[in-house]
N, C-alpha and C positions, 0 to 999 in steps of 0.2 A: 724553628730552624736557626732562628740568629744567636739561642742558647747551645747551639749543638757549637755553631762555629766558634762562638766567646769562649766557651767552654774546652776547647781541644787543644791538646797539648801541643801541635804542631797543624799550626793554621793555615801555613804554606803548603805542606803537601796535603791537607784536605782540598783546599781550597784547586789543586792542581788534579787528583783524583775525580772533583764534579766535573772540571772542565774538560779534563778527559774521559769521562761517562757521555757526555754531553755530546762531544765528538763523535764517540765509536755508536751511541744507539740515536742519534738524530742527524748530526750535519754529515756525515759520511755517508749514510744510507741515501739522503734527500738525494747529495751531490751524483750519486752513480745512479739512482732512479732517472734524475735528470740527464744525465749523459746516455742513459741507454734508450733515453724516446729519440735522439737520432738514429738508429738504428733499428726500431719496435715500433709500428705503428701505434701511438696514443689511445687507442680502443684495445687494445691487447693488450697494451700492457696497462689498463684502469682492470682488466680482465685479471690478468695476473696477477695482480697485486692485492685482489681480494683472497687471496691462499695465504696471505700473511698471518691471520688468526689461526688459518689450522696450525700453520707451521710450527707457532706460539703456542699452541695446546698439545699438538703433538712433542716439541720440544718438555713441556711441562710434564708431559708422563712420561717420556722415556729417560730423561734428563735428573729433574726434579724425584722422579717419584709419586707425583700426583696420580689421586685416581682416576680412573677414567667413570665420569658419570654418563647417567643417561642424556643428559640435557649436551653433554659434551662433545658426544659421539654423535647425536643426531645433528649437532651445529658442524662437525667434521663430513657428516655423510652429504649434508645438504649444501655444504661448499661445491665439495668436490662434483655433485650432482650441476648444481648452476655453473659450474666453471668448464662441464663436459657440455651442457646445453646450450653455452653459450659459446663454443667453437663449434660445433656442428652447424647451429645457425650461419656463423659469419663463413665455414668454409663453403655452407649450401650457397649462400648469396657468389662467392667467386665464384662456383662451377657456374650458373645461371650466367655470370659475364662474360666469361672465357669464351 
């Protein structure tokens, strides 16, 4: 890596593109995941935010062009399956307290 940056003909704006990489796929995500647990109970949204691989896989095929494998679609199937079992659960537990 310290050969890519010695190396480039314009070190500033490299240097300006990782930090802006950096921004847009980690501290801006972290930042609004954290501002939306005011408003999202912390068990839903640890819930929610396991769809983030599909999203990622599914973004990869339709996006990318990736194929879609076996191994890809059952890791898509069984999200979606644990993420519907796992609101039926927490909505059964409300009806039971209401």
């Amino acid at each position: 890596m310290l050969t890519k940056f010695t190396s480039a003909q314009n070190t500033v704006s490299l240097l300006l593109f990782c930090l802006l990489t950096a921004a847009v796929t980690a501290v801006i995500p972290f930042l609004l995941y954290t501002l939306g647990l005011r408003s999202v109970a912390a068990s839903k949204a640890g819930i929610l935010a396991t769809v983030e691989p599909l999203v990622a896989a599914l973004v990869g095929i339709l996006v990318f062009k990736e194929k879609l494998t076996v191994l890809s679609g059952a890791g898509i199937i069984l999200i979606l399956t644990a993420v519907v079992i796992l609101n039926l659960k927490s909505e059964g537990k409300q009806d039971k307290t209401e």
